[in-house]
Backbone bond lengths (Angstrom), bond angles and torsions (degrees), N, CA, C in turn:
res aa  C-N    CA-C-N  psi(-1)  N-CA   C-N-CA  omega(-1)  CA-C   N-CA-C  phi
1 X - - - 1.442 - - 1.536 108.49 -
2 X 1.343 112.63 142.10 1.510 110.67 -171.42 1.758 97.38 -98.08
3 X 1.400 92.20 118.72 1.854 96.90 171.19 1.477 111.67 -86.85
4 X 1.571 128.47 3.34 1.190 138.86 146.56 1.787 101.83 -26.55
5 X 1.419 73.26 -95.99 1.702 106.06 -172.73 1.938 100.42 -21.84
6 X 1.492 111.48 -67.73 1.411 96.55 -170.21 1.153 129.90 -97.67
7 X 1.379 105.30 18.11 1.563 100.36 145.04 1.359 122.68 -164.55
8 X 1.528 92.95 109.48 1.812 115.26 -146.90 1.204 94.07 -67.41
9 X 1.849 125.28 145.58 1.540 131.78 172.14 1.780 107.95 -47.88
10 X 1.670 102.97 153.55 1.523 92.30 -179.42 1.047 131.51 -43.73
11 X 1.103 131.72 -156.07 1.870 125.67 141.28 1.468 90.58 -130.78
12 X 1.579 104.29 130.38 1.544 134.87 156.55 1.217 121.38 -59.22
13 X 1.447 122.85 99.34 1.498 118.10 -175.31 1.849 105.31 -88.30
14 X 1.277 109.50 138.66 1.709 111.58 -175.69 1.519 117.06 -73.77
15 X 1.514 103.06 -32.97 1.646 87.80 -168.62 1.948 92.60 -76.71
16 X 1.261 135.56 -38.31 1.220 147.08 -148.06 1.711 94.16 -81.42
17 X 1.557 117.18 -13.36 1.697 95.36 170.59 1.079 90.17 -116.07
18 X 1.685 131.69 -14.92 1.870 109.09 149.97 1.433 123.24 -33.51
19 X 0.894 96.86 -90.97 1.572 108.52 159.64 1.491 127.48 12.02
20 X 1.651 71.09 -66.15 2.020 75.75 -172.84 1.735 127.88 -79.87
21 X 1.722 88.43 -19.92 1.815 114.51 160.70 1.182 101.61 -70.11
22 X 1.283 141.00 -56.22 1.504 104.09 175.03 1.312 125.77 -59.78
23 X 1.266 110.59 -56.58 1.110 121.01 178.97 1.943 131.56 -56.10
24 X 1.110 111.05 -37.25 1.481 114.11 175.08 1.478 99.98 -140.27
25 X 1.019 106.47 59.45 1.827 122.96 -173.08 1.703 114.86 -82.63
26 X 1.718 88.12 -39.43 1.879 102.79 167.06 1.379 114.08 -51.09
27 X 1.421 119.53 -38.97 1.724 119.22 -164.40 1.066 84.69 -120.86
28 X 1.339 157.23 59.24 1.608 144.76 116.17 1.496 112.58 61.00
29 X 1.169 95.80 37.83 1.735 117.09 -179.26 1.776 105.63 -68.93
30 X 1.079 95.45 -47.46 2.165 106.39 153.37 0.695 135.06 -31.92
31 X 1.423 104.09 -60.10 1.845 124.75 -172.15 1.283 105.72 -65.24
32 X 1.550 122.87 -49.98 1.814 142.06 167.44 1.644 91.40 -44.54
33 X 0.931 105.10 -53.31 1.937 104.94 -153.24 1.909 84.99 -58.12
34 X 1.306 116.19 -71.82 1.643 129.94 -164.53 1.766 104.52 -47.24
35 X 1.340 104.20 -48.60 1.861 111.24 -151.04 1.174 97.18 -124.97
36 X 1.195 144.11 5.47 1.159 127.80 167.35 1.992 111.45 94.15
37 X 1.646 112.25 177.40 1.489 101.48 -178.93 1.744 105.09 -96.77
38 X 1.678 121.09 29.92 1.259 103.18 144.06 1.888 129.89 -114.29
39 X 1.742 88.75 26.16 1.650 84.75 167.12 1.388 102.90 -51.94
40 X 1.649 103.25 151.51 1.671 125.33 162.01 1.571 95.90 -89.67
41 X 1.450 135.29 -47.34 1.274 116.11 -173.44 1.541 132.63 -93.89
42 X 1.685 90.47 1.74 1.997 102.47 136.03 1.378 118.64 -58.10
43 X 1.010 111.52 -62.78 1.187 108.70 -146.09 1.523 111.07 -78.23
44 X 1.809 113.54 -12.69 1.244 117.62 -179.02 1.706 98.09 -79.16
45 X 0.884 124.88 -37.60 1.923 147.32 176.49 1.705 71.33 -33.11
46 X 1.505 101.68 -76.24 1.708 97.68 -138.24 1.432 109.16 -73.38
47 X 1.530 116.03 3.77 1.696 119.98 -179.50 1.039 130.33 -67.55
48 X 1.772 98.29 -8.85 1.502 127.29 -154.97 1.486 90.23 -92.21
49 X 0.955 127.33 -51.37 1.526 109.49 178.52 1.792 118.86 -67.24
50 X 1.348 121.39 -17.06 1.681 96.47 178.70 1.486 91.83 -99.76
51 X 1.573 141.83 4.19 1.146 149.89 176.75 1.489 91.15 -74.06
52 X 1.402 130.34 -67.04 1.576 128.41 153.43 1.124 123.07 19.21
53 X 1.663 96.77 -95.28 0.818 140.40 -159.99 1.638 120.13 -70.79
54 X 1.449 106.75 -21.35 1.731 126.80 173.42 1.307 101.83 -89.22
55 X 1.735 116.70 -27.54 1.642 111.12 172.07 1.328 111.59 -68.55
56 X 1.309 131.25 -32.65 1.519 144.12 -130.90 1.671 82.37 -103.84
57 X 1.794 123.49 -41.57 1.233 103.36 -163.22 1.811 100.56 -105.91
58 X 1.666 123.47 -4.00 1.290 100.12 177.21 1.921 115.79 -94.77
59 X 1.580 93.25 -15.85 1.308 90.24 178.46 1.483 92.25 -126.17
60 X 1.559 123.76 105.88 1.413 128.07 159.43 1.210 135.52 -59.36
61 X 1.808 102.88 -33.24 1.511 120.68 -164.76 1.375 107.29 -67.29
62 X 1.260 98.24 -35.89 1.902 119.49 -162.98 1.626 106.13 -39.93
63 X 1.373 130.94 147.92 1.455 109.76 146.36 1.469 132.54 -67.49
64 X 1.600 95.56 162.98 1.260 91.55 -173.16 1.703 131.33 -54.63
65 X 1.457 104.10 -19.13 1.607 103.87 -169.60 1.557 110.94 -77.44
66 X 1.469 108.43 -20.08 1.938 101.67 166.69 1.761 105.56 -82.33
67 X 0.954 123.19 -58.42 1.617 110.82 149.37 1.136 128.90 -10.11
68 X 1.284 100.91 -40.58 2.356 88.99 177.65 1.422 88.24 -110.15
69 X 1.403 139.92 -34.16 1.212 133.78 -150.00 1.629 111.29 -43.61
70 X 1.413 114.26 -26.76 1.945 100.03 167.36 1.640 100.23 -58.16
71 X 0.920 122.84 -56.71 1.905 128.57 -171.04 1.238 91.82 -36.96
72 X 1.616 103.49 -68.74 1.888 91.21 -149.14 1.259 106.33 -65.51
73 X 1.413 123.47 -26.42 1.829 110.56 -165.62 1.730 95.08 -69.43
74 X 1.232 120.58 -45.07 1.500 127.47 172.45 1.595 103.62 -41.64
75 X 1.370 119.40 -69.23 1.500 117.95 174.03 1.205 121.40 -26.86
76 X 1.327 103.29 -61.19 1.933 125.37 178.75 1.549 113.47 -44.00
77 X 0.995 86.77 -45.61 1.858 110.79 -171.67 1.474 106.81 -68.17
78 X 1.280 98.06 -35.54 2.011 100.65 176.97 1.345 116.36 -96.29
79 X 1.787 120.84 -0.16 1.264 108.30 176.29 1.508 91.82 -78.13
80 X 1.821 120.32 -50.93 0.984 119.35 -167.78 1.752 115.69 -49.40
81 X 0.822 122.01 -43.62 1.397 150.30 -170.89 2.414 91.84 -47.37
82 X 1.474 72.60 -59.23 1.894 94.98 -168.47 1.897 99.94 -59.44
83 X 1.324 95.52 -25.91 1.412 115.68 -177.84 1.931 107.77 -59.39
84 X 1.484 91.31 -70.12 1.335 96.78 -171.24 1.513 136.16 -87.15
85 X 1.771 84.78 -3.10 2.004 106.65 154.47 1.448 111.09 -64.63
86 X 1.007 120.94 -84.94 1.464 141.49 167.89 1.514 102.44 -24.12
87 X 0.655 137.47 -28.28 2.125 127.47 -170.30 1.246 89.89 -114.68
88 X 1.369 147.10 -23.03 1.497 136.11 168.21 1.573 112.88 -34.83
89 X 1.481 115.21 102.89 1.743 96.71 157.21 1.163 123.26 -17.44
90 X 1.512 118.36 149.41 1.712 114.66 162.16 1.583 116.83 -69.50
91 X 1.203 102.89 -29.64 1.467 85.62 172.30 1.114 140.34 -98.05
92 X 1.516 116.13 -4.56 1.347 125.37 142.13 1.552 109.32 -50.74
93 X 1.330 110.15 -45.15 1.715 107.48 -163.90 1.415 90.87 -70.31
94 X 1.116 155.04 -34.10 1.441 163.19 -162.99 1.552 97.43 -75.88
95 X 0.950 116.20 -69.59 1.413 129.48 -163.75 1.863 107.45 -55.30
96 X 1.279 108.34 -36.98 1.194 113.44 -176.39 1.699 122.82 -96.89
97 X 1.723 108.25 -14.29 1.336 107.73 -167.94 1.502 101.83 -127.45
98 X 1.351 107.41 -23.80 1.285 107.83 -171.82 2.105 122.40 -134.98
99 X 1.448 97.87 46.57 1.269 124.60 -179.24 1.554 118.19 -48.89
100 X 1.338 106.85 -49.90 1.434 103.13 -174.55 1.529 93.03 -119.82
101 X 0.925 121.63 16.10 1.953 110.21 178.85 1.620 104.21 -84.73
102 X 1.185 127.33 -1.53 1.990 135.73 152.51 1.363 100.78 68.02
103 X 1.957 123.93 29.72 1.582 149.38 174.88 1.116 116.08 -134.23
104 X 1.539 113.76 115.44 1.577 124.53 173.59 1.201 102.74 -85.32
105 X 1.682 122.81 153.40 1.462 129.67 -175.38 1.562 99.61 -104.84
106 X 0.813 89.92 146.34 1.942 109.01 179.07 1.710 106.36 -147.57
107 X 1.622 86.93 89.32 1.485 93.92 172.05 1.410 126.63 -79.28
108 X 1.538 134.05 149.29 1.449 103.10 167.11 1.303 100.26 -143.19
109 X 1.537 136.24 -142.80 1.459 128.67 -160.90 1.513 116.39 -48.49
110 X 1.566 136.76 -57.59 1.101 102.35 176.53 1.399 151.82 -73.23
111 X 1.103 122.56 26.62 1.917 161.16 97.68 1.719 87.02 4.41
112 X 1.495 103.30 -70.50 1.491 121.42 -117.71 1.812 90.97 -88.28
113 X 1.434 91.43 -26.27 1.783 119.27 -177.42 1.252 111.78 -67.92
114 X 1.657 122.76 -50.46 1.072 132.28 -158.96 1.665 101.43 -87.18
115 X 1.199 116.77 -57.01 1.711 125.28 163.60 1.604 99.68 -21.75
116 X 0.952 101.38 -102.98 2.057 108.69 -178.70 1.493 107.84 -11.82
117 X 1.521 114.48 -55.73 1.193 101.75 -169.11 1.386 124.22 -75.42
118 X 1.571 95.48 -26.72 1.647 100.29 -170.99 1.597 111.81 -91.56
119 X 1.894 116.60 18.45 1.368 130.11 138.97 0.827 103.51 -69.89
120 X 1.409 127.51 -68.79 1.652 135.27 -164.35 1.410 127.93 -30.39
121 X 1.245 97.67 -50.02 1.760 123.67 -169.54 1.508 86.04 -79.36
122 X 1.547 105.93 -89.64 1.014 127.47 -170.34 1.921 118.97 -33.67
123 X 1.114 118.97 -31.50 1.267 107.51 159.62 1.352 127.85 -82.28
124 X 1.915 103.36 -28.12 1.513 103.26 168.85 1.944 117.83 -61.43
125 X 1.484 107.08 -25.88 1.379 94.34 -174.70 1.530 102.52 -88.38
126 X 1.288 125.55 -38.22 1.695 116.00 170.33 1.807 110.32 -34.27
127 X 1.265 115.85 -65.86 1.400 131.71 -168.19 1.802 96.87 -55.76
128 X 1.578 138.98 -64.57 1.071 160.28 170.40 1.898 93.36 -34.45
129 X 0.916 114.95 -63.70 1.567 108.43 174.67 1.383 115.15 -82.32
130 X 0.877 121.04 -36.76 1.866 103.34 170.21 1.509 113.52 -65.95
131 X 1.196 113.89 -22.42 2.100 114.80 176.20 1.859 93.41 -73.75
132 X 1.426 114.53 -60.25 1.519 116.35 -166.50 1.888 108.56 -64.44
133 X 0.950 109.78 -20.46 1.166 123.39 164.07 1.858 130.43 -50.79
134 X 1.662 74.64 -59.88 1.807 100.97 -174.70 1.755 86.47 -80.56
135 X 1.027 110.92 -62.16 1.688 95.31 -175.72 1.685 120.07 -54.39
136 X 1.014 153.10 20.27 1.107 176.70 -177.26 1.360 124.04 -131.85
137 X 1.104 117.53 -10.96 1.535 121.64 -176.79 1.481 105.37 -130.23
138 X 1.485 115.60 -28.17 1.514 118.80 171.25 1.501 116.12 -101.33
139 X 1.061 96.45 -23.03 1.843 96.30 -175.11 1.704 127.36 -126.24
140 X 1.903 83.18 -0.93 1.846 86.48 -173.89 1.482 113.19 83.26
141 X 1.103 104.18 -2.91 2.157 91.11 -176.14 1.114 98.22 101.11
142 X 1.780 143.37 35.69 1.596 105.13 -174.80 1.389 97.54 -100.04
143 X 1.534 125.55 26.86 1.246 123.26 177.58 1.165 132.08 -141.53
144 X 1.864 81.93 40.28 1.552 106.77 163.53 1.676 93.46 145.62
């Protein structure tokens, strides 16, 4: 008996693993949603937080921005990520995520919603860490 047949793979909706790349893009909450829990580049997403968290407890003194800095590059990585889900044709996105689920995706504005923002943010936090960055490496922090 084909267990295909009765019970067809999900269907992957695009704006809804946009979404979740912007939104929980640091812990590869996406990558789980798309590939399942043996992505490798889930699970590296989500390393970033006890990577954190091993910064936070072997070097205390440090500031805080090398302390999160596994997060944010992880963050960064999932706007881009949210970036290049979201602008995928549908039928590329079809073709690749949703083959045998027998449902074409037809995205429309909030696609269109989530994109904008996850420039928005997402370039404000790129720009926000390359200044806190440069101030820390050229000046020591005296600007903040």
């Amino acid at each position: 008996m084909n267990t295909v047949a009765l019970n067809p793979p999900a269907h992957r909706n695009k704006a809804f693993a946009t979404l979740l790349a912007f939104v929980l893009g640091m812990l590869g909450v996406h990558r789980f949603y798309l590939h399942g829990a043996r992505d490798r580049w889930g699970w590296l997403h989500l390393a970033a937080l006890p990577a954190s968290a091993l910064l936070r407890l072997a070097w205390p003194q440090a500031d805080w921005f090398y302390q999160l800095l596994p997060l944010i590059v992880s963050a960064l990585a999932g706007f881009l990520e949210a970036l290049v889900l979201g602008l995928a044709p549908d039928e590329k996105w079809d073709a690749r995520h949703n083959a045998a689920s027998g449902r074409q995706s037809d995205t429309g504005w909030p696609l269109a919603v989530i994109l904008v923002a996850t420039v928005m943010i997402g370039a404000g936090v790129l720009i926000a860490t390359m200044a806190r960055l440069f101030d820390l490496l050229y000046t020591g922090g005296a600007y903040g």
